[in-house]
N, C-alpha and C positions, 0 to 999 in steps of 0.2 A: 299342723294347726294353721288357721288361713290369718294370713299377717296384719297385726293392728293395724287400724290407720291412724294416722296423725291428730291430733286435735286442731279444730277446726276456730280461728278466732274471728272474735265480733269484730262487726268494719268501724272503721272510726268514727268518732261524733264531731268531732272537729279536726280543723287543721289549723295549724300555723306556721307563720312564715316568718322566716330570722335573716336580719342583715348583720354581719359579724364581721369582726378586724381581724389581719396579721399584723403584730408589727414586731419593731426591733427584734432582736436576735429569731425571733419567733417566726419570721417569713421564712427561715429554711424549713421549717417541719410539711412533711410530705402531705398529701391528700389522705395519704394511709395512717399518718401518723395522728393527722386531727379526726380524723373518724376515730378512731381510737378516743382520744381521749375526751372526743364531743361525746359519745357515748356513757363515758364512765361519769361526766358530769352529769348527765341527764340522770342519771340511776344517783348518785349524789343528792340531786336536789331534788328527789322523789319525783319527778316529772309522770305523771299520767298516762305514759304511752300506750298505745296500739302496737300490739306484736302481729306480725306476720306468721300465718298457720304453718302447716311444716313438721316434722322432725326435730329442725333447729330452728326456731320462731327468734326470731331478733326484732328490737325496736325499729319502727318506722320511720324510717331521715330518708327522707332525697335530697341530697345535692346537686347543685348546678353551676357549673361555670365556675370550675373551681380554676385559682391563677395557679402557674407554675410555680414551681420549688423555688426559693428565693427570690420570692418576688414580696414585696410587702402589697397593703390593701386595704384600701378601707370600704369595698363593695362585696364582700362575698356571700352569697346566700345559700342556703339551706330552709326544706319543709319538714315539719313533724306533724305525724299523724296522733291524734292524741284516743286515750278509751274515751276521757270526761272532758265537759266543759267546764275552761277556765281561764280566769282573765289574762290577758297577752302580758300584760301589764309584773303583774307577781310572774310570770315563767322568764320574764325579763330579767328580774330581780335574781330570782336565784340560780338563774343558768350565771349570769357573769359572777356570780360572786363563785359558781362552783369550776371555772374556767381559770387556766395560769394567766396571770399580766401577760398582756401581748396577743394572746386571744380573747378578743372584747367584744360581747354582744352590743350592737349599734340601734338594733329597732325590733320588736317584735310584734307582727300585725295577725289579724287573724283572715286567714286565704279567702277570695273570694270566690274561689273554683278556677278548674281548668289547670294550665300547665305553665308551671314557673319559668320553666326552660324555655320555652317559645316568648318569654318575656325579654330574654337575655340576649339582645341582638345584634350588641355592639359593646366596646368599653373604652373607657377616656384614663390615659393614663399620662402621670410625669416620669421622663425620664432624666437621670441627671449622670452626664457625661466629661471625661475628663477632657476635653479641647476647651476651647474658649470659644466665645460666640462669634465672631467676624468666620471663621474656619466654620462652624456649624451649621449658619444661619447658610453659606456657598452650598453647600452637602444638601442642606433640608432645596433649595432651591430645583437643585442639578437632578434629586431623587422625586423632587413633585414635576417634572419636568417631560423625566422616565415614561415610554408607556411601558414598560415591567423594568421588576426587579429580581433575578432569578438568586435565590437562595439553596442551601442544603441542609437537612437536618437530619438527623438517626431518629427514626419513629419505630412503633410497633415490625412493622412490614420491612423495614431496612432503609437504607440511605433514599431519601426522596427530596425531590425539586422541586419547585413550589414560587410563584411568583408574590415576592411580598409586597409588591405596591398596590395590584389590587383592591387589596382588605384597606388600604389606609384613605378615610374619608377626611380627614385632616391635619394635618402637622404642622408648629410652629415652633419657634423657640420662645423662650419665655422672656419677658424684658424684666422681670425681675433677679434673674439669675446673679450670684452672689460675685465678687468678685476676687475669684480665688482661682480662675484658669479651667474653672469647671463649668459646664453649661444645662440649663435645665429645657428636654423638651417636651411639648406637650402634643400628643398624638389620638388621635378618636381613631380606633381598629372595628372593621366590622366583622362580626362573627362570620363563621364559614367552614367550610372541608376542604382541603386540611384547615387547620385553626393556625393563623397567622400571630405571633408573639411579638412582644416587644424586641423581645433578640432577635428576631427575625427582622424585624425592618431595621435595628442595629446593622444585622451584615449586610442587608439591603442598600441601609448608607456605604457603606464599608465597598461597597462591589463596584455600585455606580457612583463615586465619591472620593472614595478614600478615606470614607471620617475615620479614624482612630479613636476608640470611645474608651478607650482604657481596660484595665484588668476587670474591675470590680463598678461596672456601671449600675444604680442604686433605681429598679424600677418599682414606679409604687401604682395600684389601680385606684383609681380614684372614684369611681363611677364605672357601674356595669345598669343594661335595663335598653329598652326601644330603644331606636334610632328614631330620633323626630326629623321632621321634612328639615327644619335648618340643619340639621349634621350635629344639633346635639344629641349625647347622652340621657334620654328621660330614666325616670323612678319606677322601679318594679313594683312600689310598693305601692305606690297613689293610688289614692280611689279613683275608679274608672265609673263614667257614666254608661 
């Protein structure tokens, strides 16, 4: 018997585009783990998806520039491709309520075409580190000073070297850091190959430095989206003329 083919599905009628949080205990959960359970919410709050044809048709998410494991965030995006048109507004509504505290939908717009990934070009994050700031603010000096920073990391492929200064279009320490021996700094990372991390320019300080950033240094993305001509972080989401 000559073998079914798959069922074939309609293309989508809309898209939309989700800025969403990690936080508290919730930044350890993997990229594997919120697909998972972004998914069950979608199917939760009756969401309209577009399925992908196939054998095994699955709802339609792109992700992009997701942060590492343990890291918190209040910039991570995600597209849904939808069957029907519907206001961003209510899929806003009932994704976070269908979402655990800690993963919080922040904005949902509706796509204006093209590629969300090639929006994501850079990102602005705080780091908050156990030294104190006269020790911190020497390290951030000595490492913007560097022309490299050679780092090591276990990736797919095996142990790789990878210069982490680079990717860093700017680092400061914060002047409002609290006063408790710990120091907050604020670092704009540019996207690239390999993808440079905040632990990465951690050991980066660490190599050319010596900072000791402690056990449990607390990184949060603050901003992901263009690199503008000043070295800030722009909005993936803004309306472009």
């Amino acid at each position: 018997m000559p073998q079914q083919q798959p069922e074939q599905q309609a293309p989508p009628v809309q898209r939309l585009r989700v800025r969403y949080a990690k936080r508290g205990r919730l930044r350890f959960t993997s990229h594997r783990d919120f697909s998972r359970a972004f998914e069950r919410a979608v199917f939760r709050a009756r969401v309209p998806m577009a399925y992908s044809s196939g054998f095994n048709p699955h709802p339609r998410i792109s992700y992009a520039g997701a942060a590492p494991t343990g890291s918190a965030s209040e910039a991570e995006y995600l597209e849904l491709a939808l069957a029907e048109v519907v206001d961003p507004a209510a899929i806003h509504a009932v994704l976070d309520e269908a979402l655990p505290p800690g993963l919080d939908v922040l904005e949902v717009v509706e796509s204006p075409g093209g590629s969300l990934a090639d929006l994501l070009e850079a990102s602005r994050w705080r780091i908050d580190v156990a030294a104190g700031p006269d020790v911190t603010t020497a390290a951030v000096e000595r490492f913007l000073a560097a022309d490299e920073a050679l780092v090591e990391r276990m990736t797919k492929k095996g142990m790789r070297e990878f210069d982490a200064r680079g990717a860093v279009v700017a680092l400061s320490v914060l002047a409002d850091a609290p006063a408790t021996g710990r120091t907050s700094l604020d670092v704009v990372l540019r996207h690239g190959t390999p993808a440079v991390r905040p632990d990465d320019v951690l050991r980066g300080l660490a190599a050319v430095a010596g900072l000791d950033a402690g056990e449990a240094p607390l990184m949060t993305r603050l901003a992901q989206g263009p690199l503008l001509a000043s070295g800030e972080v722009g909005d993936p989401l803004a309306t472009r003329a």
